[in-house]
C-alpha positions, 0 to 999 in steps of 0.5 A: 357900799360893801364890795362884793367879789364878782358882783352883778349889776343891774343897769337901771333901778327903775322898772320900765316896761318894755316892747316885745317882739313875740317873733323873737323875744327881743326886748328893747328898753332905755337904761341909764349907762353903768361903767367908769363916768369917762369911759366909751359908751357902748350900746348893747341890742339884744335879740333872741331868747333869754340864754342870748340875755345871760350872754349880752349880761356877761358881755356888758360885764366883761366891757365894764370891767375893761373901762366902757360904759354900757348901755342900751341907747344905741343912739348916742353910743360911740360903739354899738353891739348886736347880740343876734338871734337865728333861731327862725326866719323872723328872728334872722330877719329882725337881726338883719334890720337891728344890724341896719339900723346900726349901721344907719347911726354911723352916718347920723349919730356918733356911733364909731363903730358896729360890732355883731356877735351871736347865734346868727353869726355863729352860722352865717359870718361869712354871708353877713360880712359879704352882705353887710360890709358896714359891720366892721366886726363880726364875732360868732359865739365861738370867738367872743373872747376876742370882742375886748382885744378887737375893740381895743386894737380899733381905739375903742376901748382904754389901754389895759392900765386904765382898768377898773379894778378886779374886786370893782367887775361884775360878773353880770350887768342886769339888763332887765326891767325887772331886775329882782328876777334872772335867769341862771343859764346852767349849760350850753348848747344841746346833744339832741338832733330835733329835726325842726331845731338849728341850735346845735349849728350854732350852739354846738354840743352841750356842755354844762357850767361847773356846779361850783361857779353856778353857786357863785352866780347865783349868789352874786345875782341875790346879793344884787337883789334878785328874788326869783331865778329861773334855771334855763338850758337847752335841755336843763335834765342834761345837765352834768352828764357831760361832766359825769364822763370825766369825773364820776363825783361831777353834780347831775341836776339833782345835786345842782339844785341842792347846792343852789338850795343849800349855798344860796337864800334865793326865795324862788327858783324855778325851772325851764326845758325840763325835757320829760325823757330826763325827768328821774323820780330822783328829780320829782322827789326832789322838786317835791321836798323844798317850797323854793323849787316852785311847784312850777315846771316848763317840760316842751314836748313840740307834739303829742303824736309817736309818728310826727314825734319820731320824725323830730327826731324827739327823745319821748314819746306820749306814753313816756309824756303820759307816765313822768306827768303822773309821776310829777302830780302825784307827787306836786298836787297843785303843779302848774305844767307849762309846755311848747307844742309846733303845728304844721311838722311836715307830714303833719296829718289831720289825724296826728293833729287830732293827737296833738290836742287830745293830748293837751286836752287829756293833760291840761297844761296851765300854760302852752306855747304854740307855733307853726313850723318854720323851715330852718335851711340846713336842718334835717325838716327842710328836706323832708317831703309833705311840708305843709302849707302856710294857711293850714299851719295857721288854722291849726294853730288857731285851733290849737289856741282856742282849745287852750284859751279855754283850758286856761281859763277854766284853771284860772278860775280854780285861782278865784278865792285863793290866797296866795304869795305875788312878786310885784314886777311893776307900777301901773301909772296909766291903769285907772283901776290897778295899781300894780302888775305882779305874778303868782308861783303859777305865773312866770315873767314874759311867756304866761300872764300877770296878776293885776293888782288893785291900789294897795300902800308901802307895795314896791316892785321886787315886794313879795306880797300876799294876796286874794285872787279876785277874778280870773280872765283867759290868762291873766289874774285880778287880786289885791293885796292883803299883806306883805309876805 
């Protein structure tokens, strides 16, 4: 096998479907360990969105590289890691049970140790250590260099001369059940003050990746095999204006792009958390102009009325949504749009949410992801009057989803007869009448649907395939297979 400089490898070559929490976007699979045979086996959970799976990926690297074996079978390892998650109530809430859990191991299994990182501890280290005084380390995003020296100085990693060597170290472990699709995390933490958001208390302010050691990730996961990558950030339009102030030649996204275009053969790149207030005609043109930037954006708006916006604290409004979605679809026909809209903002009215789906049925997105407010301690919305009750929130949400459903399914059946490209993502052994789960350019992994496809030979997950759309339901697909791409 070729050495790689700075390789990303992927924890198990066989796809298994995982259990996902909706609450939080955790994802719990079993994987067989990746590291030196004699190493400690150190267990990873990651909760929490997918910028939390690029940090557990670097993180599971980093120990590989210092002699572990990584893993995500808690339970038979000596050392457990919790990457949290505080985004909202329930994501702290299952981050606390994980915890527990853990710590439950170190009476019954052979874990020696408990470690918790991440955004919940970002905020809360001092309350957690107080509470949870079985952890014997907490480490916030801000101090995560110091987990190799921590484990280390506690006998739970080999001394330094027992090191894998350099060229030998991934850049990433891949801890994914689909490890021909990634994400590429462009920047950290966000310059926006949303009213609702807690991730600048956590994440701090932004701050983008240089263009250079992006290219160099990039081209390390498609080395490994990755296919598709989407680019996700906070606010991915953001990118490089931090850099701009010092360096006037710094890359903004457009210039990003065009490196990961020009320096890497990643097939599919497609993009999230395009804030509509970033989105320049620069930006559209671009997006127009290459096959691999799919014709596939997520733009969250959060609402679709000025005043509830104005009191997010949102940097648009809906004639500047209204304006950049014209600009986005005159120049990309066949755009699939996806956003993320909250009921229930305190203040909300009848009216204001009556704006909120005459917006949504005036653009009709492909695809909306919906949630009801949730009160974040410490955020500008905690404080502000009106808040709303927890049953209406419900049945504005439900409203909202059986307007969309309808949306949805109306587009899909736009799909019906159309012959497309797929990337197969996954056997179906127990199916009795597809044989495969695969996605169209209009589908992406976890947050829309699936294409469902019937028997077909010599198909593989990870395998580009072309396909006919059969039949289309709510949100999901029905095709089969007509030929390898």
């Amino acid at each position: 096998m070729k050495r790689r400089d700075l390789p990303v490898i992927p924890l198990s070559a066989e796809p298994i479907r995982p259990e996902v929490n909706p609450a939080t976007s955790s994802v719990q699979h079993q994987l067989d360990p990746v590291g030196p045979e004699a190493g400690p086996r150190i267990g990873l959970v990651t909760l929490g969105c997918d910028k939390n799976t690029v940090d557990s990926e670097h993180m599971m690297a980093a120990l590989v590289g210092q002699g572990a074996r990584v893993t995500s079978d808690v339970s038979t390892s000596e050392v457990v890691i919790v990457n949290t998650c505080g985004f909202i109530e329930a994501a702290k809430e299952q981050s606390i049970e994980t915890i527990l859990e853990a710590c439950d191991l170190k009476d019954t299994g052979d874990v020696k140790a408990v470690v918790a990182v991440g955004c919940m501890v970002q905020r809360y280290k001092k309350e957690l250590a107080a509470e949870i005084p079985e952890v014997d380390l907490f480490l916030g995003l801000t101090e995560l260099a110091d987990l190799i020296p921590s484990l280390r100085n506690r006998g739970l990693l080999p001394e330094a001369d027992d090191l894998v060597p350099t060229m030998e170290r991934p850049l990433r472990v891949l801890a994914s059940e689909t490890p021909h699709t990634s994400f590429l995390k462009i920047s950290e933490g966000c310059d926006h003050s949303c009213a609702f958001c807690a991730i600048p208390l956590m994440r701090g302010f932004h701050r983008s990746s240089p263009a250079s050691d992006l290219v160099r990730e990039a081209q390390a996961l498609r080395d490994q095999g990755v296919k598709e990558l989407n680019i996700i950030s906070q606010d991915t339009t953001w990118y490089g204006r931090d850099r701009k102030r010092i360096d006037p030649n710094a890359d903004l996204l457009p210039g990003l792009l065009r490196a990961l275009l020009d320096k890497t053969d990643v097939p599919w790149f497609r993009l999230f958390y395009m804030y509509p207030s970033g989105i320049t005609r620069e930006l559209v043109e671009l997006l127009a102009s290459d096959s691999r930037l799919l014709s596939y954006l997520d733009m969250p708006l959060q609402h679709g009325s000025d005043r509830i916006l104005k009191a997010m604290r949102r940097p648009e409004r809906r004639a500047t949504i209204l304006e950049k979605v014209r600009w986005l679809r005159d120049a990309i026909p066949d755009l699939t749009l996806r956003t993320t809209v909250i009921v229930g903002f305190p203040g909300e009215t009848d009216d204001d949410f009556r704006e909120l789906l005459d917006l949504l049925e005036e653009i009709r997105f492909d695809r909306v992801g919906a949630f009801s407010y949730s009160h974040e301690e410490g955020t500008a919305a905690a404080e502000m009057p009106d808040q709303i009750p927890e049953e209406e929130k419900s049945e504005r949400l439900e409203t909202l989803l059986d307007l969309q459903r309808e949306i949805s399914f109306e587009l899909n059946l736009d799909q019906v007869g159309r012959r497309t490209i797929a990337l197969v993502d996954r056997v179906l052994d127990d199916d009795p009448e597809f044989a495969f789960q695969a996605r169209i350019e209009t589908q992406a992994l976890d947050v829309d649907g699936v294409t469902n496809l019937h028997p077909a030979e010599n198909v593989l997950p990870g395998d580009f395939v072309e396909i006919e759309v059969l039949d289309a339901l709510d949100y999901d697909l029905i095709g089969a297979v007509r030929r390898k791409a």
